[in-house]
mmCIF file of the N, C-alpha and C atoms, coordinates in Angstrom:
data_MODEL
# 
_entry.id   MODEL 
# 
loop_
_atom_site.group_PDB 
_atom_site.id 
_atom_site.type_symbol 
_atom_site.label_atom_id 
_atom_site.label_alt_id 
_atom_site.label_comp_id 
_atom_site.label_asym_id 
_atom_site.label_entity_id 
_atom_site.label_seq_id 
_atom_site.pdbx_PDB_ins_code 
_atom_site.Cartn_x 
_atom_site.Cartn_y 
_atom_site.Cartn_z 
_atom_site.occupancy 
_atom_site.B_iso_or_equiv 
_atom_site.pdbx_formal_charge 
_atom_site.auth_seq_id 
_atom_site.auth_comp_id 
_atom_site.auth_asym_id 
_atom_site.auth_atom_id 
_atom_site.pdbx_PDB_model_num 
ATOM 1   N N  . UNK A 1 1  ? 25.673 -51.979 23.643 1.00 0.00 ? 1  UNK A N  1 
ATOM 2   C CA . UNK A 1 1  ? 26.451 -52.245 22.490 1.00 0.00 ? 1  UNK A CA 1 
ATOM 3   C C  . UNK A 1 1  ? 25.596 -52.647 21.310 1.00 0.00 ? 1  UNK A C  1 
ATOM 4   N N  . UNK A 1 2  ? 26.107 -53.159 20.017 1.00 0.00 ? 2  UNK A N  1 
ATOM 5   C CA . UNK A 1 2  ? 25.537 -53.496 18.941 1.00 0.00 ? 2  UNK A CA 1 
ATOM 6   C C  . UNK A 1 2  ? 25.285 -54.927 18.842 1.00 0.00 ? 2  UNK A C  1 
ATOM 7   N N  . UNK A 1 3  ? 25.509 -55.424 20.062 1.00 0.00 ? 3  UNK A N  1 
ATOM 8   C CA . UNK A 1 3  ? 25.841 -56.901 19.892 1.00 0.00 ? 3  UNK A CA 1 
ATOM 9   C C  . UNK A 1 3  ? 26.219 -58.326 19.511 1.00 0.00 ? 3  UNK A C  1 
ATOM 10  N N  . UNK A 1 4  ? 27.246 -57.613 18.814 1.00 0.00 ? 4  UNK A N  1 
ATOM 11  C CA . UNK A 1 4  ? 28.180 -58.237 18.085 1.00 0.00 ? 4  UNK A CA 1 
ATOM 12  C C  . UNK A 1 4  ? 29.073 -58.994 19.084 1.00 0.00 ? 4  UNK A C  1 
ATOM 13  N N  . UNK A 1 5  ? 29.295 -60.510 18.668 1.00 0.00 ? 5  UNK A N  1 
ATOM 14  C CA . UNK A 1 5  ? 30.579 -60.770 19.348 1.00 0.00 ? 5  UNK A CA 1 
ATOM 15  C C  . UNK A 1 5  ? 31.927 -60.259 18.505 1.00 0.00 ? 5  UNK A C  1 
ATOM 16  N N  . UNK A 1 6  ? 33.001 -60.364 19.417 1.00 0.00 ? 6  UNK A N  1 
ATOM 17  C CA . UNK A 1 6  ? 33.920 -59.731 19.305 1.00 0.00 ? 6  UNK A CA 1 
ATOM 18  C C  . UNK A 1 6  ? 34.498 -60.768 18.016 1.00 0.00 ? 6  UNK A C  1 
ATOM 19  N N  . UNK A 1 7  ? 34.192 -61.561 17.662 1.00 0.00 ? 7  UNK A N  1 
ATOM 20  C CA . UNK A 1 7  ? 34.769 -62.652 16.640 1.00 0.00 ? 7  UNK A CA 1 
ATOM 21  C C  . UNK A 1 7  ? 34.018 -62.863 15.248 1.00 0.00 ? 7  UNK A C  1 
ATOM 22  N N  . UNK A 1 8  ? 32.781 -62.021 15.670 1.00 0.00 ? 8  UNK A N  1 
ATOM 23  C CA . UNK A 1 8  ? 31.701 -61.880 14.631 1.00 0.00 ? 8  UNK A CA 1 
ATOM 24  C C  . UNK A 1 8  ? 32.362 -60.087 13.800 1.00 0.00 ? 8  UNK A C  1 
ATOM 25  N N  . UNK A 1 9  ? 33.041 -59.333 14.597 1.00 0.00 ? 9  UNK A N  1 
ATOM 26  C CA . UNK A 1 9  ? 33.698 -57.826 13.786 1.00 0.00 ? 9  UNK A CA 1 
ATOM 27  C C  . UNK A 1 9  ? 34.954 -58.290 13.593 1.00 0.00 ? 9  UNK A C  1 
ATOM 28  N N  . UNK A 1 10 ? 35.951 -58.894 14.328 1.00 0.00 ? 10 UNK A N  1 
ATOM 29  C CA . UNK A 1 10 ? 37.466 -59.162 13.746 1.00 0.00 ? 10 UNK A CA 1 
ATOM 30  C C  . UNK A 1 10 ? 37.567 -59.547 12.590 1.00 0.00 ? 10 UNK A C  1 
ATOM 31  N N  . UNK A 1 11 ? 38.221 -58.933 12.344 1.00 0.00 ? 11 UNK A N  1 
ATOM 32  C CA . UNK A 1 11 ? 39.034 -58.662 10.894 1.00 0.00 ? 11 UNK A CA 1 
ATOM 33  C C  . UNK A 1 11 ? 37.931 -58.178 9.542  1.00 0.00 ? 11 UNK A C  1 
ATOM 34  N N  . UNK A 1 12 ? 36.892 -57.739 10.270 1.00 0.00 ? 12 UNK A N  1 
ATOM 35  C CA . UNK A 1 12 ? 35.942 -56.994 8.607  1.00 0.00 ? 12 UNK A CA 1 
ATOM 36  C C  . UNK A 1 12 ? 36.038 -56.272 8.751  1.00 0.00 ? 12 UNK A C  1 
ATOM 37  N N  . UNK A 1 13 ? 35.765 -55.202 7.802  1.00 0.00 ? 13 UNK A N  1 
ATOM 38  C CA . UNK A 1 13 ? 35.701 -53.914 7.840  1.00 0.00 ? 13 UNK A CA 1 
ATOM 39  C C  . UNK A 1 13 ? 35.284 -52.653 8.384  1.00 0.00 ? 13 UNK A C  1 
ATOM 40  N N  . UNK A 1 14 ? 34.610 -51.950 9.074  1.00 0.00 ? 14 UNK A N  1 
ATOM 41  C CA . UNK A 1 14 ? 33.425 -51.161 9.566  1.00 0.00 ? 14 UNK A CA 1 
ATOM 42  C C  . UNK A 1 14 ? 32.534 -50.918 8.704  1.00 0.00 ? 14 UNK A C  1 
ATOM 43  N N  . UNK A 1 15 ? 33.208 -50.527 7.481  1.00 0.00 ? 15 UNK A N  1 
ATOM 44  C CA . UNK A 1 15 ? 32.077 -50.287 6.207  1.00 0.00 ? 15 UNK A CA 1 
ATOM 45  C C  . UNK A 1 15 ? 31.055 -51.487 6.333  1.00 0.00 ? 15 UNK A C  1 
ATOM 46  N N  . UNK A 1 16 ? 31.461 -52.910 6.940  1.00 0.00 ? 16 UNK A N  1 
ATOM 47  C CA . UNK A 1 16 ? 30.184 -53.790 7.137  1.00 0.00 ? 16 UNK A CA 1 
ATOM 48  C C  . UNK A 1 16 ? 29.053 -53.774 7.908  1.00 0.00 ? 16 UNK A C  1 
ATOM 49  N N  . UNK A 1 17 ? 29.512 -52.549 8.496  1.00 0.00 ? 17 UNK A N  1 
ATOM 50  C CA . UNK A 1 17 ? 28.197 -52.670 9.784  1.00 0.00 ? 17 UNK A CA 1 
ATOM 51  C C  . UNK A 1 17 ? 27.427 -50.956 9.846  1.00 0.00 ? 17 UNK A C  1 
ATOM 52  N N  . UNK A 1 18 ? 27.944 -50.484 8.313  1.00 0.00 ? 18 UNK A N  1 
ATOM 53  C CA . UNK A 1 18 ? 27.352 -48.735 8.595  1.00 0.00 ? 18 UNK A CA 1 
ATOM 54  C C  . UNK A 1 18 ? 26.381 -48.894 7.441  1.00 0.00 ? 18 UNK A C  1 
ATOM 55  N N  . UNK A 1 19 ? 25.195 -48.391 7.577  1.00 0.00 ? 19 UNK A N  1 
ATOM 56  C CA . UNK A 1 19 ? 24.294 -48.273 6.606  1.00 0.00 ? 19 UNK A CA 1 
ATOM 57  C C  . UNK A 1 19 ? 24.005 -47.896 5.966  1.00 0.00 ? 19 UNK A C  1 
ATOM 58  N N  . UNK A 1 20 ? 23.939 -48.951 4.561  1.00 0.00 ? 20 UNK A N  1 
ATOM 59  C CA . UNK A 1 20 ? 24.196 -48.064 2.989  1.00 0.00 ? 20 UNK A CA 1 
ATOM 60  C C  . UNK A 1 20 ? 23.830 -46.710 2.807  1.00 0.00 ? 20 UNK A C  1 
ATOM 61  N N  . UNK A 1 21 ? 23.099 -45.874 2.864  1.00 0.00 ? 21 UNK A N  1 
ATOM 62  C CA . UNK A 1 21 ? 22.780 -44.419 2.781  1.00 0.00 ? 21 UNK A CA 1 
ATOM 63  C C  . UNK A 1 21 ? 23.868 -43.331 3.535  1.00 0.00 ? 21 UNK A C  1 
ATOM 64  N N  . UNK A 1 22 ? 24.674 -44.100 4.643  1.00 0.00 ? 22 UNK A N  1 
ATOM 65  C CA . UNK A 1 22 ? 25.561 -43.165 5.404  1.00 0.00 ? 22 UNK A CA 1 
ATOM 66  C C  . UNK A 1 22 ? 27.076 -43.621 4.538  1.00 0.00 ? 22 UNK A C  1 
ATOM 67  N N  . UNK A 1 23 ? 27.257 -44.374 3.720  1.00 0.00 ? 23 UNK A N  1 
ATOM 68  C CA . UNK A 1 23 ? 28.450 -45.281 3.305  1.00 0.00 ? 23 UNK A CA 1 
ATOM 69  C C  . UNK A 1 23 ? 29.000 -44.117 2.596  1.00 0.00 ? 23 UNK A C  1 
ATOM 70  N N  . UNK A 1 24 ? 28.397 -43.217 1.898  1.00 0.00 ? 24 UNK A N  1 
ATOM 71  C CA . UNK A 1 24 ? 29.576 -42.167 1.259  1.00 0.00 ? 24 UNK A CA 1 
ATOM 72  C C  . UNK A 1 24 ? 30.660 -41.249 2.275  1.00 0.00 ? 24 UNK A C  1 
ATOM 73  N N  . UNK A 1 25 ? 29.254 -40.967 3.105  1.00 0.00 ? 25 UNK A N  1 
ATOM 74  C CA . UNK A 1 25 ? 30.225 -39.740 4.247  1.00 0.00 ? 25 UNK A CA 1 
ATOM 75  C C  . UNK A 1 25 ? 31.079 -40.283 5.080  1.00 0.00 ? 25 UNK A C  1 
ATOM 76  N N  . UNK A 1 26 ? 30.290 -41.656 5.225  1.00 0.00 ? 26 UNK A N  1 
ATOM 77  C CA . UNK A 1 26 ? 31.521 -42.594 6.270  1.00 0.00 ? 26 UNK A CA 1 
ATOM 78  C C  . UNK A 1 26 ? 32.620 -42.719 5.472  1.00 0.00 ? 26 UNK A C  1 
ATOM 79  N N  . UNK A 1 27 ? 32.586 -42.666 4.267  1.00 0.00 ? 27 UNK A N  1 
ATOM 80  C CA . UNK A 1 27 ? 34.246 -42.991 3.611  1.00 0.00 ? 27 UNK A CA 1 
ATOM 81  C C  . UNK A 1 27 ? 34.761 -41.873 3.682  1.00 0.00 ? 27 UNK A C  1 
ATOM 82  N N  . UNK A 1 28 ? 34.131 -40.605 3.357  1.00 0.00 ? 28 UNK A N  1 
ATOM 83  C CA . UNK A 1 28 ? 34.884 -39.417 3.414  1.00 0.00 ? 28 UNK A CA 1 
ATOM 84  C C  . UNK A 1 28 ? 35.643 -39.129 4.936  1.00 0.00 ? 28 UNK A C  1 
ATOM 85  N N  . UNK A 1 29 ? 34.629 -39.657 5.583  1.00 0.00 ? 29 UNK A N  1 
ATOM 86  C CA . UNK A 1 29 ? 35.508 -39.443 6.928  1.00 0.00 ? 29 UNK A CA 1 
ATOM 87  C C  . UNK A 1 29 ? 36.700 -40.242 7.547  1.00 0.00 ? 29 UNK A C  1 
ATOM 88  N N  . UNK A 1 30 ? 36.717 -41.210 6.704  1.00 0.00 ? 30 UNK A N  1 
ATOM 89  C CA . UNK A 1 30 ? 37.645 -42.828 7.005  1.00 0.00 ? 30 UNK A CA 1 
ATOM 90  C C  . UNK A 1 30 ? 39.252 -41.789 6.491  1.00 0.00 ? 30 UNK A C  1 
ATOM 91  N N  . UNK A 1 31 ? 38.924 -41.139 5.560  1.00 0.00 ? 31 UNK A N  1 
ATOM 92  C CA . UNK A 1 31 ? 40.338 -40.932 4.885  1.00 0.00 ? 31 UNK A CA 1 
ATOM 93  C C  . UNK A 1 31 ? 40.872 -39.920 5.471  1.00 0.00 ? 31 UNK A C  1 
ATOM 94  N N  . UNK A 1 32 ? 40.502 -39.293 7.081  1.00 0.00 ? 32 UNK A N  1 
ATOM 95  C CA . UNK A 1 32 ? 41.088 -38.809 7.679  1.00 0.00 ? 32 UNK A CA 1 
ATOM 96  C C  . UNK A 1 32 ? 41.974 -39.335 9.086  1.00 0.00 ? 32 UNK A C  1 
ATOM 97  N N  . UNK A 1 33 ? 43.282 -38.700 9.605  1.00 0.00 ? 33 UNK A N  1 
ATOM 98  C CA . UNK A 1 33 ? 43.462 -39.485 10.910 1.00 0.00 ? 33 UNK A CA 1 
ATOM 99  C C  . UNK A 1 33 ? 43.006 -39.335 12.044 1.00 0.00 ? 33 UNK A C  1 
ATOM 100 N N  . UNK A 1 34 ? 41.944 -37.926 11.733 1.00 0.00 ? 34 UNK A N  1 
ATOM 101 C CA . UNK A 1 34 ? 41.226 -38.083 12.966 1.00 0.00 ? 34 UNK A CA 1 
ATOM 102 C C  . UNK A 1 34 ? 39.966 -37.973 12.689 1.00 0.00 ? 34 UNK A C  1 
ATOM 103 N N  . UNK A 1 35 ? 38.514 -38.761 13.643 1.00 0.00 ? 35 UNK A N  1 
ATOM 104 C CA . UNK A 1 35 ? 37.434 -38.851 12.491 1.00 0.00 ? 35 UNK A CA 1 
ATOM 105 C C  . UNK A 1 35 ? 36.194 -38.549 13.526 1.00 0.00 ? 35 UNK A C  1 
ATOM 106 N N  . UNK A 1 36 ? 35.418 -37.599 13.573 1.00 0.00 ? 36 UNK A N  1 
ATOM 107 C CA . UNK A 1 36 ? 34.166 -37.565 14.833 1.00 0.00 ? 36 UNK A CA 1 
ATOM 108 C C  . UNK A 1 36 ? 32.903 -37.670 13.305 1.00 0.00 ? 36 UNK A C  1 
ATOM 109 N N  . UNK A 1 37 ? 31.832 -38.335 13.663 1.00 0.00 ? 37 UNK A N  1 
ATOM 110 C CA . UNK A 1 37 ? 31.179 -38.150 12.720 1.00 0.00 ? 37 UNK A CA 1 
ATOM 111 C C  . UNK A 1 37 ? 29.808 -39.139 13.234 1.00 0.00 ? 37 UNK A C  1 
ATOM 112 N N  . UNK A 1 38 ? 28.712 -39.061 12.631 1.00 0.00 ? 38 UNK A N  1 
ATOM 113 C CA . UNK A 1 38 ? 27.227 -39.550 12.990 1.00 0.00 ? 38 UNK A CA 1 
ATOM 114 C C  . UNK A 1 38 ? 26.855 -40.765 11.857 1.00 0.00 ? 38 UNK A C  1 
ATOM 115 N N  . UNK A 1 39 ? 26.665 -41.762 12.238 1.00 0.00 ? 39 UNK A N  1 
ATOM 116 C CA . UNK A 1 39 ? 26.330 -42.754 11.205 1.00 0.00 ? 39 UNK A CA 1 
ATOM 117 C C  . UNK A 1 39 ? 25.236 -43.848 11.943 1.00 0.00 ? 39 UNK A C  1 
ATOM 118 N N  . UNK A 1 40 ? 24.692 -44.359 11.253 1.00 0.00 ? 40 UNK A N  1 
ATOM 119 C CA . UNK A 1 40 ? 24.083 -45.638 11.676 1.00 0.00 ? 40 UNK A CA 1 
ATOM 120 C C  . UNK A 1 40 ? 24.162 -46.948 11.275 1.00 0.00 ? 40 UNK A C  1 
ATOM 121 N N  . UNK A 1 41 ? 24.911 -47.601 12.446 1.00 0.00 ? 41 UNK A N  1 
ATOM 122 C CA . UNK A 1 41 ? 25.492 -48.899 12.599 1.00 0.00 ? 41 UNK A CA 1 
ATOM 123 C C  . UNK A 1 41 ? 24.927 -49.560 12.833 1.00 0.00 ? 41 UNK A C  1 
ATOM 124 N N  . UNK A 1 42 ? 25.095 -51.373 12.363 1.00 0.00 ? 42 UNK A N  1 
ATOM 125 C CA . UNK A 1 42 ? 24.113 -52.367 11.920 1.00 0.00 ? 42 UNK A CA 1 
ATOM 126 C C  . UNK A 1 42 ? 24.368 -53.314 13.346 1.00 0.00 ? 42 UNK A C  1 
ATOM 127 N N  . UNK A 1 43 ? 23.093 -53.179 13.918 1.00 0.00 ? 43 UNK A N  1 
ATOM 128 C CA . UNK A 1 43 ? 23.226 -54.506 15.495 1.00 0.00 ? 43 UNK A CA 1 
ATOM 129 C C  . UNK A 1 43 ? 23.347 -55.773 15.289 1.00 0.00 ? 43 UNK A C  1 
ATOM 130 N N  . UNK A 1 44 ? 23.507 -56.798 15.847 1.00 0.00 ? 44 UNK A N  1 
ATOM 131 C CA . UNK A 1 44 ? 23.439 -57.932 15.419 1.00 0.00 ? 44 UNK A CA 1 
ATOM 132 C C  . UNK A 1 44 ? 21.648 -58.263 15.520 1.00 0.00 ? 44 UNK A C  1 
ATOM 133 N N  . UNK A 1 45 ? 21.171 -57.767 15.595 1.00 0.00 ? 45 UNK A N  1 
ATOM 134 C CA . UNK A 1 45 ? 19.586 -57.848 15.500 1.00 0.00 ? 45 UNK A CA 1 
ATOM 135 C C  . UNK A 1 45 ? 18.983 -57.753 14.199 1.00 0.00 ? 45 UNK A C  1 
ATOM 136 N N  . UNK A 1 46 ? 20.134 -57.189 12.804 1.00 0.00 ? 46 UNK A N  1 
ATOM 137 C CA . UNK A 1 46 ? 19.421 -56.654 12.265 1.00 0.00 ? 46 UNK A CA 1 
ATOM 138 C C  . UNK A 1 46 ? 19.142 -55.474 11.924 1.00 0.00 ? 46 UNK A C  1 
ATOM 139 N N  . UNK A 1 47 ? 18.821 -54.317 12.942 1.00 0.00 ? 47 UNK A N  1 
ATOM 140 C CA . UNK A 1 47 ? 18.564 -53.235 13.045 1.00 0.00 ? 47 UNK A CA 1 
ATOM 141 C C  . UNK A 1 47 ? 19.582 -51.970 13.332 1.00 0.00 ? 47 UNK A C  1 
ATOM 142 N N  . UNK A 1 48 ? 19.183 -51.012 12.929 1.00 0.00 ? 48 UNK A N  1 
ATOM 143 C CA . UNK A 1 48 ? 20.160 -50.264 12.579 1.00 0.00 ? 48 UNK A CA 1 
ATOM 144 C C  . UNK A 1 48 ? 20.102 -49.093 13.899 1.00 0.00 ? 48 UNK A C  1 
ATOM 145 N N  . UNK A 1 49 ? 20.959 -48.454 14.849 1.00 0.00 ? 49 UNK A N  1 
ATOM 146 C CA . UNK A 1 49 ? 21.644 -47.864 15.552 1.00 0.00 ? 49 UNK A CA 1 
ATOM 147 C C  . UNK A 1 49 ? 21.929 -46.756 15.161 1.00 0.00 ? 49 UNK A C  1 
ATOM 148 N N  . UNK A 1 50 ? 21.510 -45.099 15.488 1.00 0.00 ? 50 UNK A N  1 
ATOM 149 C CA . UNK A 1 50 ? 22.082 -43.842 15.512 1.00 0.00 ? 50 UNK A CA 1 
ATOM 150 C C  . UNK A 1 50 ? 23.405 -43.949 16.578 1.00 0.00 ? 50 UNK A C  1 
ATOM 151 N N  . UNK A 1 51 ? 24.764 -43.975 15.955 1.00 0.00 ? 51 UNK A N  1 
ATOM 152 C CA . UNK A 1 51 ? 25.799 -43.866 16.863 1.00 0.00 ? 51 UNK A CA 1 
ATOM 153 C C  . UNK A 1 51 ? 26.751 -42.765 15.941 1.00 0.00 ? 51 UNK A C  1 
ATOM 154 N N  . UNK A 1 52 ? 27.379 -42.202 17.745 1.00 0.00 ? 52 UNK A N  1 
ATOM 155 C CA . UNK A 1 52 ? 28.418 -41.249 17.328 1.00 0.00 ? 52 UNK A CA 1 
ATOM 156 C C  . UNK A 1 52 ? 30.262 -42.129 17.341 1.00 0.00 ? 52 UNK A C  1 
ATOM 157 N N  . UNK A 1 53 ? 30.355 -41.801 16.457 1.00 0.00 ? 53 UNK A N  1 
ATOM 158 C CA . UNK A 1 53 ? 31.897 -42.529 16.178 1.00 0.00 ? 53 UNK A CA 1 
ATOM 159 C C  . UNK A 1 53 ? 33.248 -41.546 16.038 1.00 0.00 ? 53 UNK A C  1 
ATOM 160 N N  . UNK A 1 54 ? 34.023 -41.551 16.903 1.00 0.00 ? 54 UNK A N  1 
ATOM 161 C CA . UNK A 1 54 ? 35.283 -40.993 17.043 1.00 0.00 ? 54 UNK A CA 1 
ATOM 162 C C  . UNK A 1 54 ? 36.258 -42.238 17.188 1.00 0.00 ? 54 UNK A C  1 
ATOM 163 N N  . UNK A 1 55 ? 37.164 -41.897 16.062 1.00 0.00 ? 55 UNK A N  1 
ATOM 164 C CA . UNK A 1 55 ? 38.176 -42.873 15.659 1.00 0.00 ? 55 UNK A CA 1 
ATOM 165 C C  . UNK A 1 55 ? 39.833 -41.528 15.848 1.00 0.00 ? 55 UNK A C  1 
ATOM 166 N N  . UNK A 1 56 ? 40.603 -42.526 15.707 1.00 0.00 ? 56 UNK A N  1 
ATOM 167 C CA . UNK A 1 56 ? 41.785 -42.176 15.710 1.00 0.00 ? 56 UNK A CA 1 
ATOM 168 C C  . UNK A 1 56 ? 42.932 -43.199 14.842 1.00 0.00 ? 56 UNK A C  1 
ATOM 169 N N  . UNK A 1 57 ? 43.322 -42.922 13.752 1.00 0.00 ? 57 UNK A N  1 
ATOM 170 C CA . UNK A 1 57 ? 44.108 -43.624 12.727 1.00 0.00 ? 57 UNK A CA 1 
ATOM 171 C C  . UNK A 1 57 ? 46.028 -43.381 13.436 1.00 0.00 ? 57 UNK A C  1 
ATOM 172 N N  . UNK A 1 58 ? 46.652 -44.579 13.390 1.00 0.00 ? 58 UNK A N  1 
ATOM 173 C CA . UNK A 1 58 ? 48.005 -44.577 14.067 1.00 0.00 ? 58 UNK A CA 1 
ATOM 174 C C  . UNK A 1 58 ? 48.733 -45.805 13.212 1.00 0.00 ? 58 UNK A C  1 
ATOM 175 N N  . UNK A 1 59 ? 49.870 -45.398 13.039 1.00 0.00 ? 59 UNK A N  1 
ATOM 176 C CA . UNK A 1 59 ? 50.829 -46.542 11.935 1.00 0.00 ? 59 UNK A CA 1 
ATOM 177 C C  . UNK A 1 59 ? 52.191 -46.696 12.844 1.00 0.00 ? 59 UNK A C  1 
ATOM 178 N N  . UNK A 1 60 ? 52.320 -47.797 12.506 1.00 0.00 ? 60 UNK A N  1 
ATOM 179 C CA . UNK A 1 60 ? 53.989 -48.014 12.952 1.00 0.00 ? 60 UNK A CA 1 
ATOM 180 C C  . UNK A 1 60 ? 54.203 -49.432 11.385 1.00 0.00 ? 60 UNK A C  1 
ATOM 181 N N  . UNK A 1 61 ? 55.895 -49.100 11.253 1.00 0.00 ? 61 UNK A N  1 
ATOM 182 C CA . UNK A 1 61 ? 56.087 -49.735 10.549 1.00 0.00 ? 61 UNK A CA 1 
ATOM 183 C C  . UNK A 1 61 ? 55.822 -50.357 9.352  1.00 0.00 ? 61 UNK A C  1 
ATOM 184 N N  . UNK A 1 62 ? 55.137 -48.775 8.799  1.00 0.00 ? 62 UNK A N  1 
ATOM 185 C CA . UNK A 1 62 ? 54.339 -49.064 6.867  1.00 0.00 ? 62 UNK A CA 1 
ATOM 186 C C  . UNK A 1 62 ? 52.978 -49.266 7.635  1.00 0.00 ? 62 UNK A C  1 
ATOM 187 N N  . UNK A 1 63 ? 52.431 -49.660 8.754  1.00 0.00 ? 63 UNK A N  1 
ATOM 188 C CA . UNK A 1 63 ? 51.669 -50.092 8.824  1.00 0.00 ? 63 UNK A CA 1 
ATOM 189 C C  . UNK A 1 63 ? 50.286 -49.236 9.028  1.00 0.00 ? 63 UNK A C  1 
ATOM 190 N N  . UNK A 1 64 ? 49.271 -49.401 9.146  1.00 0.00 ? 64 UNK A N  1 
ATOM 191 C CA . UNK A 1 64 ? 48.009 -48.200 9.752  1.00 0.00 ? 64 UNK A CA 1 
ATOM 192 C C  . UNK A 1 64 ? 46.742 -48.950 10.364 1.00 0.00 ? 64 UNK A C  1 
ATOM 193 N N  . UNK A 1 65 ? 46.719 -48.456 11.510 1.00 0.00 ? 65 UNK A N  1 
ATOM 194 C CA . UNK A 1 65 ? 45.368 -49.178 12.710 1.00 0.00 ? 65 UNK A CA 1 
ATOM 195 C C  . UNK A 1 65 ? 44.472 -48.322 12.746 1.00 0.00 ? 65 UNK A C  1 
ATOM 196 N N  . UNK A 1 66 ? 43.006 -48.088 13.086 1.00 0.00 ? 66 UNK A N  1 
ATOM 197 C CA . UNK A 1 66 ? 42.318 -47.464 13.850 1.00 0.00 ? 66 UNK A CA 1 
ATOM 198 C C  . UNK A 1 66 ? 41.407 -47.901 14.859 1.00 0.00 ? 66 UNK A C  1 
ATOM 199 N N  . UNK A 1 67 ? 41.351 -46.261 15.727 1.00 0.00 ? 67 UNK A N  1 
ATOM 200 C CA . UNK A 1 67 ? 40.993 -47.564 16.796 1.00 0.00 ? 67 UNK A CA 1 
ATOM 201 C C  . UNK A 1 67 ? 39.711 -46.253 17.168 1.00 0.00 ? 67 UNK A C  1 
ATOM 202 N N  . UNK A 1 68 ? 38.690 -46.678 17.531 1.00 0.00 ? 68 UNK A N  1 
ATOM 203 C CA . UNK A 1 68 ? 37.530 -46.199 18.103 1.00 0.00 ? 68 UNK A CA 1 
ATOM 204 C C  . UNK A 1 68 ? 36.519 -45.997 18.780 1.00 0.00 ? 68 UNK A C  1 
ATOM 205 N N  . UNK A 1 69 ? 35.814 -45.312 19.415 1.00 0.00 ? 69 UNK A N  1 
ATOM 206 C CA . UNK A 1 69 ? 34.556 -45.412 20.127 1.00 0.00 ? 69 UNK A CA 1 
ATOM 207 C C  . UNK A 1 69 ? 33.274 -45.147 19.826 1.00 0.00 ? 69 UNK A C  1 
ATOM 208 N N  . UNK A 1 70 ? 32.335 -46.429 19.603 1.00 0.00 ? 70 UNK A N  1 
ATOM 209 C CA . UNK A 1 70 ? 31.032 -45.832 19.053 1.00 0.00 ? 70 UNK A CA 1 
ATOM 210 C C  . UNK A 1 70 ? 30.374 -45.626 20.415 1.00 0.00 ? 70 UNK A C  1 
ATOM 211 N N  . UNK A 1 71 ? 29.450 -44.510 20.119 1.00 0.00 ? 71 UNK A N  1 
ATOM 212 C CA . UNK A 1 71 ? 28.801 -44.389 21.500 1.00 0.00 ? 71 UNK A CA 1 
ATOM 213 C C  . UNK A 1 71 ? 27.104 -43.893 20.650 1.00 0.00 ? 71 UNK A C  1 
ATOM 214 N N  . UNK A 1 72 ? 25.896 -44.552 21.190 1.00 0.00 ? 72 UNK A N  1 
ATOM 215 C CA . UNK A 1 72 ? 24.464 -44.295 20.783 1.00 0.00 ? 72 UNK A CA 1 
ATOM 216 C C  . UNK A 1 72 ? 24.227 -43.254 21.163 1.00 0.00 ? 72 UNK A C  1 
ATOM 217 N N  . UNK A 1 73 ? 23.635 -42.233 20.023 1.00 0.00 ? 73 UNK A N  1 
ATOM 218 C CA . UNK A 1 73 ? 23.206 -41.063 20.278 1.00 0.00 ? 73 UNK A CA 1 
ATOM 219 C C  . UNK A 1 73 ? 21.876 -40.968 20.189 1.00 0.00 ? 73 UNK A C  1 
ATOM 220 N N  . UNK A 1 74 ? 20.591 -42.436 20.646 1.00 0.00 ? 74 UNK A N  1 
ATOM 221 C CA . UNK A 1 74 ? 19.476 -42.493 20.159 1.00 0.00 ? 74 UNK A CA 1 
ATOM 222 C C  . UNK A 1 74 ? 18.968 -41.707 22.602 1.00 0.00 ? 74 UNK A C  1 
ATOM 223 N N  . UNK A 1 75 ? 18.319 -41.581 22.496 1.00 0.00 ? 75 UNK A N  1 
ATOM 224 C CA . UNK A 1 75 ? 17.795 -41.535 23.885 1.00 0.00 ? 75 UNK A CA 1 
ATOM 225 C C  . UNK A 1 75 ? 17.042 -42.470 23.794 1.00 0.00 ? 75 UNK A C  1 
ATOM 226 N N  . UNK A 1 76 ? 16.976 -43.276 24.817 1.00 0.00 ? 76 UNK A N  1 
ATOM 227 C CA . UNK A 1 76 ? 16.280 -44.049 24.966 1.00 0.00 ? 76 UNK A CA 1 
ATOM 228 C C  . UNK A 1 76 ? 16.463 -45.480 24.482 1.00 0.00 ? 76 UNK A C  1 
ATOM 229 N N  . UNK A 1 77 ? 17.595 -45.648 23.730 1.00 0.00 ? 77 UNK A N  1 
ATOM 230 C CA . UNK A 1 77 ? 17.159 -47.113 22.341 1.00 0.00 ? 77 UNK A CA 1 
ATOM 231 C C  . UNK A 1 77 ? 16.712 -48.075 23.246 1.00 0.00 ? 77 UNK A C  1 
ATOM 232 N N  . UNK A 1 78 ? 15.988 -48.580 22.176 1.00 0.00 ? 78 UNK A N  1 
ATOM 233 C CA . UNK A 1 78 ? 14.741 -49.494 22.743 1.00 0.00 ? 78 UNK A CA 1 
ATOM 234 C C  . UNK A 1 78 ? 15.441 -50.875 22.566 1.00 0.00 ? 78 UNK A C  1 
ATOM 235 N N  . UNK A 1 79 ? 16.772 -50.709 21.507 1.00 0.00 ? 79 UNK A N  1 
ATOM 236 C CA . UNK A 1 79 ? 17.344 -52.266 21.498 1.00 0.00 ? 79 UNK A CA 1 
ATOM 237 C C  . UNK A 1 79 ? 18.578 -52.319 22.554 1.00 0.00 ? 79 UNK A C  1 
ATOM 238 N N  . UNK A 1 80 ? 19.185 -51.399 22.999 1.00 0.00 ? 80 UNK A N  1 
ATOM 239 C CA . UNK A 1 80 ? 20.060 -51.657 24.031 1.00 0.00 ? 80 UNK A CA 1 
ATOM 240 C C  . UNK A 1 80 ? 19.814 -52.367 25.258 1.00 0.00 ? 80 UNK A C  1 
# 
């Protein structure tokens, strides 16, 4: 994982943990409801993570969630 506790990501954004240079395409891809796409996400180390991210956007009641799986597309990472 990125090693984040789970209380250290609740309730921020994702845009907080993707790295400024990937932040345009990651938005372009946010504004869809379904989203596969390559970015690099910020560890709690500090250091930044090649991960693949597939999300899925779902609403009930006015409302809108997404929910997702990052998975490392580095071989090998040396911080995992």
């Amino acid at each position: 994982g990125l090693g984040w506790k789970k209380e250290d990501m609740k309730g921020k954004p994702i845009v907080n943990f993707i790295h400024p240079d990937d932040l345009a395409g990651a938005m372009m891809e946010m504004k869809k409801k379904e989203r596969k796409y390559a970015t690099r996400a910020l560890k709690s180390n500090g250091k930044y993570c090649n991960m693949n991210i597939q999300a899925q956007e779902f609403g009930t009641n006015g409302n809108t969630f997404s929910i997702g799986m990052l998975t490392c597309c580095e071989k090998g990472c040396p911080d995992l």
